[in-house]
VEXGUTI-774463 format. One line per field, with one value per residue (C-alpha): residue number from 1; residue in three letters; x, z, y. Coordinates in steps of 0.02 Angstrom, whole numbers, always signed. Layout:
N
pos <- [NUM_...]
code <- [ALA_...]
east <- [X_...]
up <- [Z_...]
north <- [Y_...]
end
This chain:
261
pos <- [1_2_3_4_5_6_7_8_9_10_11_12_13_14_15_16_17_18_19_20_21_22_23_24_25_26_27_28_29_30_31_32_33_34_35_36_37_38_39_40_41_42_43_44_45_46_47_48_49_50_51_52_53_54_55_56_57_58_59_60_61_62_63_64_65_66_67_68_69_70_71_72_73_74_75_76_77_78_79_80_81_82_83_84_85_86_87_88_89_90_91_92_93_94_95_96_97_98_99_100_101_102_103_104_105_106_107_108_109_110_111_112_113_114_115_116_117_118_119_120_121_122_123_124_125_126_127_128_129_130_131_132_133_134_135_136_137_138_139_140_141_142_143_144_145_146_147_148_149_150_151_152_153_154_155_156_157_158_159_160_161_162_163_164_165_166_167_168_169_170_171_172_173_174_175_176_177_178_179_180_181_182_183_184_185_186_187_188_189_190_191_192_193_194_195_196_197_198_199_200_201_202_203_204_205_206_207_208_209_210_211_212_213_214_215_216_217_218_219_220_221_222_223_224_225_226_227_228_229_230_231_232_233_234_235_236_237_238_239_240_241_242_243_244_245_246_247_248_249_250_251_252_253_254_255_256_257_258_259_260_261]
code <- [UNK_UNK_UNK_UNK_UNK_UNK_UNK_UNK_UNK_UNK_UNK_UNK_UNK_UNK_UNK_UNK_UNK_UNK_UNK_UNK_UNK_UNK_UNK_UNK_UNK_UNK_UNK_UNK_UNK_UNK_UNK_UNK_UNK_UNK_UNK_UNK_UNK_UNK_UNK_UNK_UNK_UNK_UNK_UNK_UNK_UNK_UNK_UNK_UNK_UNK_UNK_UNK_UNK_UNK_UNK_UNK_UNK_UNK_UNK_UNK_UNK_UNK_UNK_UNK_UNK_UNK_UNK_UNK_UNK_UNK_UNK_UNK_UNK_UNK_UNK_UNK_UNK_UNK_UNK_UNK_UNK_UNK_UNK_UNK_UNK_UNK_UNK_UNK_UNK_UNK_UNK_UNK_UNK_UNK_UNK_UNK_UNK_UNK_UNK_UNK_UNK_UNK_UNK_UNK_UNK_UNK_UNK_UNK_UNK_UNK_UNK_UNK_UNK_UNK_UNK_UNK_UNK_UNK_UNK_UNK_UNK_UNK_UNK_UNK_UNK_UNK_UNK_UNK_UNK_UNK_UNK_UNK_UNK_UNK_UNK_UNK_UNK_UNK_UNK_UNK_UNK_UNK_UNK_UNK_UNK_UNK_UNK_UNK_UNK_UNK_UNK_UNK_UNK_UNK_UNK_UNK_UNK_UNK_UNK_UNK_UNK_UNK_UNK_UNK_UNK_UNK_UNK_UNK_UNK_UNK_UNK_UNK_UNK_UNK_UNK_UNK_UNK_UNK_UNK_UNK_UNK_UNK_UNK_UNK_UNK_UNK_UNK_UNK_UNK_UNK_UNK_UNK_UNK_UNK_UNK_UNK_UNK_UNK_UNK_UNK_UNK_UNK_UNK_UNK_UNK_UNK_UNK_UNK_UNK_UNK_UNK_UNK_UNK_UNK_UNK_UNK_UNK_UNK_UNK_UNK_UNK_UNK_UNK_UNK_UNK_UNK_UNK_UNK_UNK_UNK_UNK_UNK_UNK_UNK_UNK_UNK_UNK_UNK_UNK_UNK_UNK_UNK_UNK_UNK_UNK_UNK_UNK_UNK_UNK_UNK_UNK_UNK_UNK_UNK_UNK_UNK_UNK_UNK_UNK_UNK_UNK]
east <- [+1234_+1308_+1475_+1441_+1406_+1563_+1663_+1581_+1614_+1810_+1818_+1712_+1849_+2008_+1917_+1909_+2035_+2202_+2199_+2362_+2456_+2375_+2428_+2478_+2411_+2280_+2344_+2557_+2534_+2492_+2634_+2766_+2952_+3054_+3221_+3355_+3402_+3592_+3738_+3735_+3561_+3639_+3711_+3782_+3849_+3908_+4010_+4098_+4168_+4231_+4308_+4371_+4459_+4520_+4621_+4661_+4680_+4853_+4948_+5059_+5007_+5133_+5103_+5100_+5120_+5262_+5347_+5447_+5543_+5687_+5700_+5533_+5537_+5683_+5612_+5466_+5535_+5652_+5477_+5398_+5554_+5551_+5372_+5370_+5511_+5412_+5255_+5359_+5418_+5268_+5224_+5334_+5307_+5093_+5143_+5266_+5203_+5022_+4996_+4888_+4923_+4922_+4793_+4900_+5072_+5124_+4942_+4857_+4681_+4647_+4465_+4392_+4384_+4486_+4373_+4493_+4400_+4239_+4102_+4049_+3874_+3850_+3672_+3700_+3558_+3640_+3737_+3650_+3473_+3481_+3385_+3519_+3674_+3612_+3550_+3692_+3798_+3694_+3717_+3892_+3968_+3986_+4122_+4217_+4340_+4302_+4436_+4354_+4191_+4241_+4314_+4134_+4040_+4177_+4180_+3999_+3969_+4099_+4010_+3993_+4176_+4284_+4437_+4397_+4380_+4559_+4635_+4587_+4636_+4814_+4776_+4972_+4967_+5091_+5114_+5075_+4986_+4859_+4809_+4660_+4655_+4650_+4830_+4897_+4822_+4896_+5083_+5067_+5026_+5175_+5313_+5232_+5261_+5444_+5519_+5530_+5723_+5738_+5803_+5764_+5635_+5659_+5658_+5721_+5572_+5660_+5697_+5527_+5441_+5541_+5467_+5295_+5335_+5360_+5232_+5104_+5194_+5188_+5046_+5028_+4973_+4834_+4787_+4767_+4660_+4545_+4507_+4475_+4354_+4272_+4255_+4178_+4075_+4012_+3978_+3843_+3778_+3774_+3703_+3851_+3980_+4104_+3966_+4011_+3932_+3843_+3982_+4087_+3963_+3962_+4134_+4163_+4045_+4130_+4287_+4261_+4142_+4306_+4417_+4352_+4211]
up <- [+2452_+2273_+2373_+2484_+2310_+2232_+2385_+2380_+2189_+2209_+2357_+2234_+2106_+2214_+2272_+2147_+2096_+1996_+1838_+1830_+1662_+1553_+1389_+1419_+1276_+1393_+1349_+1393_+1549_+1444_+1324_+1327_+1219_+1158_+1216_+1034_+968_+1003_+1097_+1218_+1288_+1295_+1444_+1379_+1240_+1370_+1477_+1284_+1273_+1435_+1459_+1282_+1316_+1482_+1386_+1236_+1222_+1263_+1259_+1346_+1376_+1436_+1602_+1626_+1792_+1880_+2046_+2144_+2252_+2105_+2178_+2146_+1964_+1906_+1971_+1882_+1719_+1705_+1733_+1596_+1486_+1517_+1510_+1342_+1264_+1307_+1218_+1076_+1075_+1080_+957_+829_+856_+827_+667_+584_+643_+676_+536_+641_+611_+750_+758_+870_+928_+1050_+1060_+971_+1001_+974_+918_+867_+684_+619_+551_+371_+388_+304_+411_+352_+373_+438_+449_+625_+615_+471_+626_+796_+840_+1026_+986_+1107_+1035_+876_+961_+1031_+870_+776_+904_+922_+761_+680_+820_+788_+654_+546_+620_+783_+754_+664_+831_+925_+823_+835_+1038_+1039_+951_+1055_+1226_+1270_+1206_+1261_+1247_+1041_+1035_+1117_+1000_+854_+895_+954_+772_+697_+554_+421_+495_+673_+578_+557_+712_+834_+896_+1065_+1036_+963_+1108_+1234_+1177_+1181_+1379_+1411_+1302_+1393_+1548_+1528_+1439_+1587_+1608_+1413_+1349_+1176_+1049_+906_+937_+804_+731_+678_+878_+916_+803_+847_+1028_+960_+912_+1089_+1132_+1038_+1124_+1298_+1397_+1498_+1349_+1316_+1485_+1451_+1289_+1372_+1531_+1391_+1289_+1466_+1510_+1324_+1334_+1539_+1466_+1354_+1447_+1622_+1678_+1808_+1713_+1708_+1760_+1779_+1883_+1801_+1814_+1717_+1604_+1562_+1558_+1436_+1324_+1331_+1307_+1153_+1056_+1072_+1026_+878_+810]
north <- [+4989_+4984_+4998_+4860_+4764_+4798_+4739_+4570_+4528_+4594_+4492_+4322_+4359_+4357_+4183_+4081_+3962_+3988_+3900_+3793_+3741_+3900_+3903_+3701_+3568_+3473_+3318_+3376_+3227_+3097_+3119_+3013_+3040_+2902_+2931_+2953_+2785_+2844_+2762_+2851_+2802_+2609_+2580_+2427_+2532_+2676_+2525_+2439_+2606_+2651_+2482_+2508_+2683_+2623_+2471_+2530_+2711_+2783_+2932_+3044_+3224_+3372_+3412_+3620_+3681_+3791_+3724_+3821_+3667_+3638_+3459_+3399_+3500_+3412_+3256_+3282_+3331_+3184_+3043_+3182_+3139_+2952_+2963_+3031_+2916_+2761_+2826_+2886_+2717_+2621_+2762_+2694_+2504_+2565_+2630_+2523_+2359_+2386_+2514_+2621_+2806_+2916_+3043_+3179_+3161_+3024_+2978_+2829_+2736_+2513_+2481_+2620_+2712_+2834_+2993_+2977_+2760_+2730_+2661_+2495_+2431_+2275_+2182_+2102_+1983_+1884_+1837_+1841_+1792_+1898_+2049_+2141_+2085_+2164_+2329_+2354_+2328_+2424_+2569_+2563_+2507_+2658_+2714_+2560_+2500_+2350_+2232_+2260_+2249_+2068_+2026_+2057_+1953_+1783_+1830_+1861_+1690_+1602_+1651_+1472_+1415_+1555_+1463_+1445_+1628_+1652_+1517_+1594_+1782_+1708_+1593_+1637_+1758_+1827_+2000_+2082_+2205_+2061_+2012_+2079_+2228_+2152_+2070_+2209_+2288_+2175_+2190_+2361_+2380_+2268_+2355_+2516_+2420_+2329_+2495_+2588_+2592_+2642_+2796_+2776_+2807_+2718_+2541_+2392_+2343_+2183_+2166_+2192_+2078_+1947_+1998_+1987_+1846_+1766_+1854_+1758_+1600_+1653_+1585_+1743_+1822_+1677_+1728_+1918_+1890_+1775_+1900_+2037_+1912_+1876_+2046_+2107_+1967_+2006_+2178_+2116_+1993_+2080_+2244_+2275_+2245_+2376_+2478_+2655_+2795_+2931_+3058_+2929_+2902_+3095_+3104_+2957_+3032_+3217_+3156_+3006_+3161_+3287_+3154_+3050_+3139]
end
């Protein structure tokens, strides 16, 4: 009988319930965590600086790799060479007319801040009353340089009088070095562009300022600043602007913390 007993509580205890969560604070469900008040949880802030790096970073990298055909080597070699005489010579115009120092060779970044640049602190709401705008600002600021972040706050006032915002980054000034970022910016991509038949480095600055100079005057460029305002300003405005997918997202962030931080 005391046998029989035994069986029935062993079989009472393998019966009842598992307890779930052991060791758990009872409340853990009902806790919720406030995601970091970083960048990088901004998806308006995420899009700024993909668009950003898409535009206005540029560089040439050597491109390692052995192949055997000796045809397609030496064909490749001689678009490396070109390749890297262009960016050496939009290298040079960057740092004698723009007076932005390259951080690596052949390589040089519009809009954001140098690591060697103080970070200036800026109290957006002495000039925006949308709560976003100044978010966002406050988020992102500290990745970008002064001139730039300047810039936002005209375009971002200008929203509804684009054209004003154009006129006054094209506004003539004493020195290239003293326009936008976005100008600077502009002329860059189309010396990169037009220099493709040039086997030289080390342009005449003289030459090219007076090329800058037409520059400023060329409609086209009007054009290309005001579809750069546009899209800046779509960006904060719009959730699908330049919106990109969540591997982008990760990748923008990888690659902007190795870079500039």
């Amino acid at each position: 009988m005391k046998n029989n007993t035994k069986k029935v509580h062993k079989i009472e205890r393998c019966s009842q319930p598992k307890i779930e969560n052991r060791g758990k604070p009872s409340q853990l469900k009902n806790v919720q965590l406030e995601p970091p008040d970083i960048w990088t949880n901004s998806p308006t802030c995420v899009r700024l600086v993909k668009f950003l790096c898409d535009m206005g970073r540029h560089n040439y990298l050597h491109q390692a790799g052995k192949h055997s055909n000796r045809v397609d080597n030496n064909r490749r070699l001689e678009n490396d060479l070109d390749t890297k005489l262009r960016y050496e010579y939009a290298q040079e115009i960057v740092e004698n007319m723009f007076d932005i120092q390259c951080e690596s060779k052949r390589c040089f970044v519009f809009f954001f801040r140098s690591v060697d640049q103080d970070q200036v602190i800026y109290d957006f709401q002495e000039f925006f009353q949308n709560q976003d705008f100044i978010l966002h600002l406050h988020l992102i600021s500290p990745l970008l340089s002064k001139k730039f972040i300047e810039d936002l706050i005209n375009i971002l006032n200008s929203q509804n009088n684009i054209a004003s915002a154009v006129d006054l980054l094209l506004e003539s000034k004493d020195n290239p070095s003293e326009y936008s970022h976005i100008v600077q910016n502009c002329f860059i991509q189309k010396q990169l562009q037009t220099r493709l038949d040039e086997k030289t480095n080390k342009p005449n600055i003289q030459t090219v300022r007076n090329e800058f100079e037409d520059f400023i005057k060329d409609p086209q460029t009007n054009q290309l600043v005001y579809n750069f305002v546009v899209e800046i300003i779509r960006i904060f405005l719009s959730s699908k602007a330049y919106l990109p997918e969540t591997d982008e997202i990760y990748e923008v962030v990888n690659e902007f913390q190795s870079i500039y931080q």
